[in-house]
ZAVEX-361070 format. One record per residue (C-alpha): residue number from 0; residue in one letter; x, y, z. Coordinates in nm, 2 decimals, decimal comma. Layout:
residues N
NODE:NUM:A:X:Y:Z
...
end
This chain:
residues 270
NODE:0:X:-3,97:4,34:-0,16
NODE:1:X:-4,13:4,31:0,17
NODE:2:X:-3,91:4,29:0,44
NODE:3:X:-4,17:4,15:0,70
NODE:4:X:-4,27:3,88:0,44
NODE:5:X:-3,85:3,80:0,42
NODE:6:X:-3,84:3,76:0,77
NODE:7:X:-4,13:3,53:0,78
NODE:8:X:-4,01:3,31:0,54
NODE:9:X:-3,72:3,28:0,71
NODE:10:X:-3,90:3,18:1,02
NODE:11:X:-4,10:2,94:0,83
NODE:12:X:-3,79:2,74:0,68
NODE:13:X:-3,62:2,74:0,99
NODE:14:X:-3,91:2,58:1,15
NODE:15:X:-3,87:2,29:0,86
NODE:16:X:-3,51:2,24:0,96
NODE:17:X:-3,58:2,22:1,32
NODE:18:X:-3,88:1,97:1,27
NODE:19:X:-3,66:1,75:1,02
NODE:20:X:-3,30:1,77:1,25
NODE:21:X:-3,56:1,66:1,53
NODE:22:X:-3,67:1,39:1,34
NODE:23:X:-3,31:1,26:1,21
NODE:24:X:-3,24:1,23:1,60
NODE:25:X:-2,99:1,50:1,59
NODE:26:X:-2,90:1,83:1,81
NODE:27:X:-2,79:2,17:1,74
NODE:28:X:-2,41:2,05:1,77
NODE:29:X:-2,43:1,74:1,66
NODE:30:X:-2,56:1,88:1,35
NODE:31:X:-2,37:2,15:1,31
NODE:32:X:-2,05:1,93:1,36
NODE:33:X:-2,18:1,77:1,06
NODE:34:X:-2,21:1,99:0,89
NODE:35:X:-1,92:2,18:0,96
NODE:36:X:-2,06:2,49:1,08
NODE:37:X:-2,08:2,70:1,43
NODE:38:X:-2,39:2,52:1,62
NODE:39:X:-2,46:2,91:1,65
NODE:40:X:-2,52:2,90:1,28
NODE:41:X:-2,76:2,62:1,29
NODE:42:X:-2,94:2,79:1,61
NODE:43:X:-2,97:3,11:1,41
NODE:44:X:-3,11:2,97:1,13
NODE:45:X:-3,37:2,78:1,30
NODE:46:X:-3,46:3,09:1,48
NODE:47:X:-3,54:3,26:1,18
NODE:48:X:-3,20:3,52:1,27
NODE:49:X:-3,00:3,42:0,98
NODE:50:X:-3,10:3,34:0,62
NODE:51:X:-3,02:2,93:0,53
NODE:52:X:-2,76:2,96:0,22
NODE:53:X:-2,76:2,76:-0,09
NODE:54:X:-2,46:2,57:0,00
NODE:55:X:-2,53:2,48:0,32
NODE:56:X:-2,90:2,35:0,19
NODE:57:X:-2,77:2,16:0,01
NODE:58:X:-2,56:1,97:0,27
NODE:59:X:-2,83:1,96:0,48
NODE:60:X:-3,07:1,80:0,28
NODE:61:X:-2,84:1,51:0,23
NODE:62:X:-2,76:1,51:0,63
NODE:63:X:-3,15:1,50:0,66
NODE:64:X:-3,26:1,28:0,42
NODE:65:X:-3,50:1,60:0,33
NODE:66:X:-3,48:1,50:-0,03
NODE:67:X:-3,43:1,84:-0,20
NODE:68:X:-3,70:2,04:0,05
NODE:69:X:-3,47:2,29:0,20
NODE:70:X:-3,28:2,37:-0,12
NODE:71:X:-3,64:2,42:-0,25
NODE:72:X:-3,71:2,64:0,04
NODE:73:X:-3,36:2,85:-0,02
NODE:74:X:-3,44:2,91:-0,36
NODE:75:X:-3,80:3,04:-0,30
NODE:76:X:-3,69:3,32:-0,07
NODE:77:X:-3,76:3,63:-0,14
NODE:78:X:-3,41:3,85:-0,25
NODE:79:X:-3,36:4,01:0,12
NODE:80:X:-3,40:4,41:0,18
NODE:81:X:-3,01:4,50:0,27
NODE:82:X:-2,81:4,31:0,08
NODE:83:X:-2,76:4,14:-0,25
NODE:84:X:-2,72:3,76:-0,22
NODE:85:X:-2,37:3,72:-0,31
NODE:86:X:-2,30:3,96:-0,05
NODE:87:X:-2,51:3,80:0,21
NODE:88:X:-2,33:3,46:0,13
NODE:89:X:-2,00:3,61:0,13
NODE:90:X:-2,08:3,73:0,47
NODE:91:X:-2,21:3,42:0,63
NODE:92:X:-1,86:3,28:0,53
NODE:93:X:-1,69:3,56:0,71
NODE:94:X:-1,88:3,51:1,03
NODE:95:X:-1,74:3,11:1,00
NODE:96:X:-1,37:3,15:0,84
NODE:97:X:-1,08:3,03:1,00
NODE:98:X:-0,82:3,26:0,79
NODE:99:X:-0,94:3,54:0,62
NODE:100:X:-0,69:3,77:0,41
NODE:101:X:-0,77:4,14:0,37
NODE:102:X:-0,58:4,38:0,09
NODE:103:X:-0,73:4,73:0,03
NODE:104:X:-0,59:5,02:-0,13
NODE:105:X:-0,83:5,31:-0,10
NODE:106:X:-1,02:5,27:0,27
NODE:107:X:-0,96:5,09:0,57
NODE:108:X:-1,08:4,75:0,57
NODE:109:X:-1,45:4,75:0,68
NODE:110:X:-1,38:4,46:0,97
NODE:111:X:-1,15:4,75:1,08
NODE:112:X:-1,35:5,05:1,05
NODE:113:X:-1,43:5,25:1,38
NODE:114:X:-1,84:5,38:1,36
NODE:115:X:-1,75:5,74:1,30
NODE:116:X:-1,50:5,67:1,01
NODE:117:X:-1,78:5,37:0,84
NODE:118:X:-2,07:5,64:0,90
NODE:119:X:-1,86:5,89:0,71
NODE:120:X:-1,81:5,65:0,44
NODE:121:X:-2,14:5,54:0,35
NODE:122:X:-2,28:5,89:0,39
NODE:123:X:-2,07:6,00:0,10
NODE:124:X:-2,21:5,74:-0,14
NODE:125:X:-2,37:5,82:-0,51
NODE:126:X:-2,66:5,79:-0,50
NODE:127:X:-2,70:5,90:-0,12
NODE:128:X:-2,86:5,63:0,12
NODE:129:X:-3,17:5,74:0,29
NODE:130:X:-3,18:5,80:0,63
NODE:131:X:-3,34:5,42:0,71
NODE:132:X:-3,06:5,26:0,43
NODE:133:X:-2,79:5,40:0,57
NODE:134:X:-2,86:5,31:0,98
NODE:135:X:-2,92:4,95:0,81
NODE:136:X:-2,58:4,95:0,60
NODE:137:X:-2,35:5,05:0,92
NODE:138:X:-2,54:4,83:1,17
NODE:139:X:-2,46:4,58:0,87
NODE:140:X:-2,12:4,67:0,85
NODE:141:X:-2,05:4,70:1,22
NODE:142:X:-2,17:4,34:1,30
NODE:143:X:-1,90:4,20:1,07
NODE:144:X:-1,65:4,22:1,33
NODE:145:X:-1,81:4,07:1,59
NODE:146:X:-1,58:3,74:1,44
NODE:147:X:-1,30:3,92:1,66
NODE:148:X:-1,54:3,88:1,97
NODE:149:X:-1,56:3,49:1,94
NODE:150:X:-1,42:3,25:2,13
NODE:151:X:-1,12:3,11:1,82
NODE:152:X:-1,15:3,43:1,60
NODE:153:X:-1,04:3,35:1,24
NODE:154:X:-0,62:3,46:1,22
NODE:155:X:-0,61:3,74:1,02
NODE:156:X:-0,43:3,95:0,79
NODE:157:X:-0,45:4,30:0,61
NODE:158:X:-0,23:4,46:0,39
NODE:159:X:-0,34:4,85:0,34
NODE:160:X:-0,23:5,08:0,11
NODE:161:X:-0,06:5,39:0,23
NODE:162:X:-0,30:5,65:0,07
NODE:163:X:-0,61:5,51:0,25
NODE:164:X:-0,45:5,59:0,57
NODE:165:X:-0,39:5,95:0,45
NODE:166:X:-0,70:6,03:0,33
NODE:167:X:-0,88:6,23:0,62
NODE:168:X:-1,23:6,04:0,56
NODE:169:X:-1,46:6,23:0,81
NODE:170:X:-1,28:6,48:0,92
NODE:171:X:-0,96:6,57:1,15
NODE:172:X:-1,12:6,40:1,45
NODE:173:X:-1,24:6,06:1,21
NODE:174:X:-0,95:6,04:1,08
NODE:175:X:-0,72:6,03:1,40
NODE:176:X:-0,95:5,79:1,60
NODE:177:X:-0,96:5,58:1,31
NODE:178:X:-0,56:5,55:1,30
NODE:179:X:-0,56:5,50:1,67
NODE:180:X:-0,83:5,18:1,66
NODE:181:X:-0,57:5,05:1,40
NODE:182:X:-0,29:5,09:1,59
NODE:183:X:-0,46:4,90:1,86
NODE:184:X:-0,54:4,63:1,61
NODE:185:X:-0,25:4,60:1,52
NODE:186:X:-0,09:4,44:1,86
NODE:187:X:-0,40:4,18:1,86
NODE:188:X:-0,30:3,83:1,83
NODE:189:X:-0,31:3,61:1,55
NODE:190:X:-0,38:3,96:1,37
NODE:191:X:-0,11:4,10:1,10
NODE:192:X:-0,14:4,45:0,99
NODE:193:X:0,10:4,57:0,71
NODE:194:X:0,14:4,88:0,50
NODE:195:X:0,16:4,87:0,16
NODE:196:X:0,43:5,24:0,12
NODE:197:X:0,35:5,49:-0,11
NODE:198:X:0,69:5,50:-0,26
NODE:199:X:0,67:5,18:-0,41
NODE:200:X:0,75:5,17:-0,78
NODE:201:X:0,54:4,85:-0,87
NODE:202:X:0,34:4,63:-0,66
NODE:203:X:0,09:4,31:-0,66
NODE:204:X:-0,23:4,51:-0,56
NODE:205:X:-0,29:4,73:-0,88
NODE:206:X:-0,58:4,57:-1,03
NODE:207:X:-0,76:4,64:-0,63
NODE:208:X:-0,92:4,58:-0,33
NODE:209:X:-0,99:4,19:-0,29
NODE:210:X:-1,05:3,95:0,03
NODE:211:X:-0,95:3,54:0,04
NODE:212:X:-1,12:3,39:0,32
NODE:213:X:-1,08:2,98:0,42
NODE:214:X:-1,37:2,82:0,56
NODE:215:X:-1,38:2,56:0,85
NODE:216:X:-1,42:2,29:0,56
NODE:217:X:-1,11:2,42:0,45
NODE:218:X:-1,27:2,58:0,13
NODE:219:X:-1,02:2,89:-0,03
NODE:220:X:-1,25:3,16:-0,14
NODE:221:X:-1,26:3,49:-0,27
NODE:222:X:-1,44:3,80:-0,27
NODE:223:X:-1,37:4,14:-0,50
NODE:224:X:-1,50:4,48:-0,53
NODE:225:X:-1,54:4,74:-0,76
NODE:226:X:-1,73:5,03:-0,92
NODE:227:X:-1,96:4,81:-1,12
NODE:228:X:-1,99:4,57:-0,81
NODE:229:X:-1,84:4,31:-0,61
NODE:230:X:-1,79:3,95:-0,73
NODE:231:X:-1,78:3,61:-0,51
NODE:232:X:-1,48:3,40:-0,63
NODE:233:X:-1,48:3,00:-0,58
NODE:234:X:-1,31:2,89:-0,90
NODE:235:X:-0,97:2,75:-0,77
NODE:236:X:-0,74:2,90:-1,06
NODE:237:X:-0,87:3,20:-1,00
NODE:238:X:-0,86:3,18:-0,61
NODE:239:X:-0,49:3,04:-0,66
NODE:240:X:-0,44:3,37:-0,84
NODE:241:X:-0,52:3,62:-0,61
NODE:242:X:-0,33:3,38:-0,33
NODE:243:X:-0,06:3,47:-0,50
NODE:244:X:-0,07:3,79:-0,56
NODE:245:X:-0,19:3,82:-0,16
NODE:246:X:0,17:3,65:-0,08
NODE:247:X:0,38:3,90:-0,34
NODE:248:X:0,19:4,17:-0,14
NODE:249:X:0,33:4,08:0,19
NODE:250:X:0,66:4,07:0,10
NODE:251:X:0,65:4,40:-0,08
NODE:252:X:0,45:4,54:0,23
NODE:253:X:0,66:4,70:0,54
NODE:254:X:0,71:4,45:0,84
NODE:255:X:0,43:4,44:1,08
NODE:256:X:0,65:4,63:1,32
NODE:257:X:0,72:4,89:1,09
NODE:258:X:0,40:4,94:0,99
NODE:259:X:0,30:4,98:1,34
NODE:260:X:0,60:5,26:1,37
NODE:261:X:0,41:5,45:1,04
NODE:262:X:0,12:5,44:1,21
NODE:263:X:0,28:5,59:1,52
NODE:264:X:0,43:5,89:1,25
NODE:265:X:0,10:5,92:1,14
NODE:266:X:-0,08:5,96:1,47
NODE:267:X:0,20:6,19:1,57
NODE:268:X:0,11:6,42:1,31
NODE:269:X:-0,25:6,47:1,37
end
């Protein structure tokens, strides 16, 4: 795959939606309203910044009367260098949610991760990144949480499992700025961190990490990892499943204040 070609294909299609929206009469907001996205999104794409996803295509070309074009375009991109296209999607959906619903149980959430403690992370991967790969991956991961920067960030909540929290990923030094950046997370608004203790018997979480997200449409969607790769969830059952299990998780999480008091134990003893 050639990146350069990616980026000029992106280019190119976001030149065809910016020729037909100026056709259809509309703006950037006005069409974005439409369509239900950021008019950031729209700008983006038509900048050639952001790749145009299948979904939102497809919305488009009935918005635009483009009869099929852009979802033609969509699905003649080339697959792009840094991420898999599940992953890119998932991520577009991020950037836009109004809720999003974090539970992990073996590293701190990657909207949460400080630099140093992501850097360690991905440096440790099997088979190793090269140098190139890995800048891309943490410039990737670090943009995700530029959602906290905008104007309505989504509300959000993370439920953490006590062992990720003790494991000293990068070091002495890593690990306590890590827990530090948490802490301070912690007292944002319309931001819930919990702690899922160690001493728990039984819990909701076992099966692993997972993320529910809902869109500005109002869409519930999900997103799981594991060692054979990460799957996008948008069947409802199964969506209504990991809700639920999301909500069981809460409960059998500490409060948000005591979980801010382990994390003050913790830091005390670095």
């Amino acid at each position: 795959m050639n990146s350069k070609k990616n980026r000029s294909t992106m280019r190119m299609l976001g030149a065809q939606l910016k020729a037909a929206r100026m056709r259809a009469g509309f703006t950037q907001r006005v069409l974005a309203e439409t369509a239900l996205v950021d008019e950031e999104t729209i700008a983006s794409i038509e900048q050639g910044r952001r790749r145009l996803m299948m979904p939102l295509s497809r919305s488009l070309d009935v918005i635009l009367d483009t009869k099929g074009t852009l979802e033609a375009g969509v699905d003649n991109l080339p697959e792009i260098d840094q991420f898999p296209l599940f992953a890119e999607e998932c991520m577009l959906h991020e950037r836009e949610a109004i809720a999003l619903s974090w539970y992990d149980a073996l590293v701190v959430p990657g909207l949460l991760q400080t630099e140093a403690y992501a850097r360690a992370l991905l440096s440790s991967r099997i088979p190793a990144y090269d140098d190139e790969e890995l800048e891309t991956k943490l410039a990737g991961r670090l943009s995700r949480q530029e959602i906290m920067q905008r104007k309505v960030p989504p509300t959000m909540s993370f439920v953490v499992w006590e062992p990720a929290l003790l494991w000293p990923n990068g070091g002495r030094e890593t690990h306590h700025a890590q827990l530090r950046a948490l802490r301070e997370y912690s007292e944002l608004p319309g931001l819930s961190f919990q702690i899922l203790p160690l001493n728990r018997t039984s819990h909701a979480g076992d099966a692993g990490p997972f993320t529910l997200l809902e869109t500005p449409d109002h869409q519930h969607l999900a997103y799981t990892e594991s060692q054979r790769g990460s799957q996008w969830v948008s069947d409802p059952d199964e969506v209504s499943i990991l809700t639920r299990k999301y909500a069981m998780l809460r409960t059998q999480a500490l409060t948000i204040e005591d979980s801010r008091s382990l994390l003050d134990r913790l830091l005390g003893d670095q």
